[in-house]
C-alpha positions as CSV (number, residue, x, y, z in Angstrom):
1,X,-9.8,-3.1,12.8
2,X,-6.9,-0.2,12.9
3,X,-5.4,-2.3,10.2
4,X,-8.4,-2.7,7.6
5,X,-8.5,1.1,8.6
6,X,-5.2,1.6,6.8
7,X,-6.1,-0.3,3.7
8,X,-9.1,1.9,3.2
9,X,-7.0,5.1,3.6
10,X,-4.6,3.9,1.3
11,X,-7.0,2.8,-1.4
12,X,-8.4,6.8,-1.1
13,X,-5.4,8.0,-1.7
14,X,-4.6,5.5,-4.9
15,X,-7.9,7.0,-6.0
16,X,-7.5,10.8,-5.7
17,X,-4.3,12.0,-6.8
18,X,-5.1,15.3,-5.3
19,X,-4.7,14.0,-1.5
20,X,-1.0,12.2,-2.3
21,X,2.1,13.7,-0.6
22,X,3.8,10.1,-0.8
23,X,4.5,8.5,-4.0
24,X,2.1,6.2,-5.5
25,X,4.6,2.9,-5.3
26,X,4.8,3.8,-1.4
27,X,1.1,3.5,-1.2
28,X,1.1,1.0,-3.8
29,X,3.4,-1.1,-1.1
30,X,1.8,-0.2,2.2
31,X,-1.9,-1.4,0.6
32,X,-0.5,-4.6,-1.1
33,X,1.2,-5.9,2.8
34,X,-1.4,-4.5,5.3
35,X,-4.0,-6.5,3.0
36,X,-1.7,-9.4,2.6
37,X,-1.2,-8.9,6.8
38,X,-5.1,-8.5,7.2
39,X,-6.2,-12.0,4.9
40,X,-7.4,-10.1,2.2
41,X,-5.0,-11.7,0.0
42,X,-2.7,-14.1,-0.8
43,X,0.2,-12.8,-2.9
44,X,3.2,-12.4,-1.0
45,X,4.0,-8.9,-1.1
46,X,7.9,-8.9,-2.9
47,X,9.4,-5.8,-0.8
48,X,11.2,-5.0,-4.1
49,X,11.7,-1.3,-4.8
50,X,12.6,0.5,-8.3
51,X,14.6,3.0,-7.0
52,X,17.7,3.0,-4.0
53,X,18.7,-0.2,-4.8
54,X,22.5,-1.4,-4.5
């Protein structure tokens, strides 16, 4: 429940850019595992990021 929780919050915060104070690919991430976690889908979330990369 705590988990499907989390998906919700994230999916506000995708929609109202006036309650982000993390950037949009951080949300982008957390939403895309913690539904993958939950069952809600089934593509693999790739843990790739654009930016810090070596």
């Amino acid at each position: 429940m705590l988990l499907t929780s989390e998906v919700d919050a994230a999916l506000v915060q995708l929609a109202d850019q006036s309650l982000r104070t993390v950037p949009r690919d951080y949300i982008r991430g957390v939403h895309d595992a913690i539904a993958w976690v939950c069952g809600y889908s089934d593509d693999l979330p790739s843990g790739e990021t654009t930016a810090g990369t070596t």
